[in-house]
N, C-alpha and C positions, 0 to 999 in steps of 0.2 A: 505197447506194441501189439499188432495184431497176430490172431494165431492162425496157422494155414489152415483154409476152404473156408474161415469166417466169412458171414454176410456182413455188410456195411449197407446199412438204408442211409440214402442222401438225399435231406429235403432241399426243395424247390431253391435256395439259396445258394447251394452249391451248384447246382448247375447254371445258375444266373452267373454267378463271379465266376467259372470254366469258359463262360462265353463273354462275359466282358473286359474285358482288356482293364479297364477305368476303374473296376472295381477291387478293393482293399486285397482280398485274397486270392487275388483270379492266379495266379502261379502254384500256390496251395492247391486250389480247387482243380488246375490243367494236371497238375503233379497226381493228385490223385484218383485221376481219371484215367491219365495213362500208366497209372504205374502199378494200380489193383493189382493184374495180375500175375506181375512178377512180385510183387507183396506177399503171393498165397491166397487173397483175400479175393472175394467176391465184392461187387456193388450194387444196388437193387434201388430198384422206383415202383412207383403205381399210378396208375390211372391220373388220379389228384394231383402226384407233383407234373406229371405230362401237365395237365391243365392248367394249374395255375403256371408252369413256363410257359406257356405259349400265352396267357394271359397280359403277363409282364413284357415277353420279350415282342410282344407287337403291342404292345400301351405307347405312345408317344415317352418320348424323353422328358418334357416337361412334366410328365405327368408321373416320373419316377419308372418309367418304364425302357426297354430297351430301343423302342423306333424300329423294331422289323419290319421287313413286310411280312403276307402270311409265307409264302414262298420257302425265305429265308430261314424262320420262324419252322416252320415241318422238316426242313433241310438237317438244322441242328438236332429238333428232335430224333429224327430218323439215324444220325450219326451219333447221338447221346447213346439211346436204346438198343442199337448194335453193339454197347459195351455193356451193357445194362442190365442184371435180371431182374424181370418183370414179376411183380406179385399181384396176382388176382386182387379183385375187392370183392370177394365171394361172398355168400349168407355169413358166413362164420365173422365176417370182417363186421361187417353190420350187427351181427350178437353183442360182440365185443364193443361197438362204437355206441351202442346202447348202455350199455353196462359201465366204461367208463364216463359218459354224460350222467348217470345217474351217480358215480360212487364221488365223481371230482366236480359236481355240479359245473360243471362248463357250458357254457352261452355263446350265442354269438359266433365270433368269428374265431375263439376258441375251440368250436367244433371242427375247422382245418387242423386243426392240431391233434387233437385225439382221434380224427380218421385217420391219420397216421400213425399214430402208437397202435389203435388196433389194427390197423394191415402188420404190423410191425409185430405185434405178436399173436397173430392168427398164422404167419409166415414162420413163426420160433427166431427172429431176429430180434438180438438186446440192446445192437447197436447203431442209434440213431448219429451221422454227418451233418450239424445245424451250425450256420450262425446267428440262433435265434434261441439259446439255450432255456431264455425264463419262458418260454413259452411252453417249455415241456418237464420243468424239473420238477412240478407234483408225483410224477410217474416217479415210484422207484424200480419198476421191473423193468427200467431200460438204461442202457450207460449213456450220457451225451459225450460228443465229441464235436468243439468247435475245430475250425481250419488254423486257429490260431495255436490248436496243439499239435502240429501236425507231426512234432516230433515223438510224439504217440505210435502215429500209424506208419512213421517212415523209419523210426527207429533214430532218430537225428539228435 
């Protein structure tokens, strides 16, 4: 369960299944979007998960993407973010995203992943919202939480 004024960082997946109907979790991911802040808890993004949404959610559908237009697409954002706290990608973010490329030798498109653990703890947040858990479980300075626990964060 979460403890009141916790931060919750939610990557780019949960905001995709909050806004697609079709997707596995999207009642998990609307629940816990509206429901933060009667939780106690806080939710938080950066820069990167803004991008890579809007990346996805105007990709065409065959293409594993949502088919927005850009419109739509900023509309969401814009209504995301107004619940949303926002975390800088300051110098310290980049210290850090240096530091773990070097300690966890990560490549690639693993580096989306660790620019998020360190916004995540340049911010002093532990607790990452993914359904993407192996992509971050070398970290142990952060707790994951899939949407499929969600009896975790609702108390359920």
């Amino acid at each position: 369960m979460t403890r009141v004024d916790e931060v919750l960082f939610l990557d780019t997946n949960i905001l995709l299944a909050a806004t697609d109907e079709s997707r596995h979790h999207h009642l998990l991911a609307s629940k816990l979007l509206s429901a933060s802040g009667s939780l106690g808890c806080r939710c938080a993004l950066s820069g990167q998960i803004i991008r890579e949404y809007l990346v996805v959610a105007t990709r065409s559908v065959e293409a594993n993407g949502l088919g927005l237009d850009a419109a739509d697409a900023l509309a969401n954002v814009e209504q995301l973010s107004s619940r949303l706290e926002f975390c800088d990608e300051s110098e310290s973010v980049s210290t850090r995203l240096r530091s773990l490329v070097r300690a966890y030798h990560w490549t690639g498109k693993r580096i989306h992943s660790a620019n998020v653990v360190a916004t995540m703890n340049a911010h002093g947040i532990t607790r990452l919202v993914t359904e993407n858990p192996a992509d971050f479980q070398v970290c142990q300075d952060i707790t994951l939480i899939t949407l499929s626990e969600g009896q975790l964060l609702f108390g359920e």
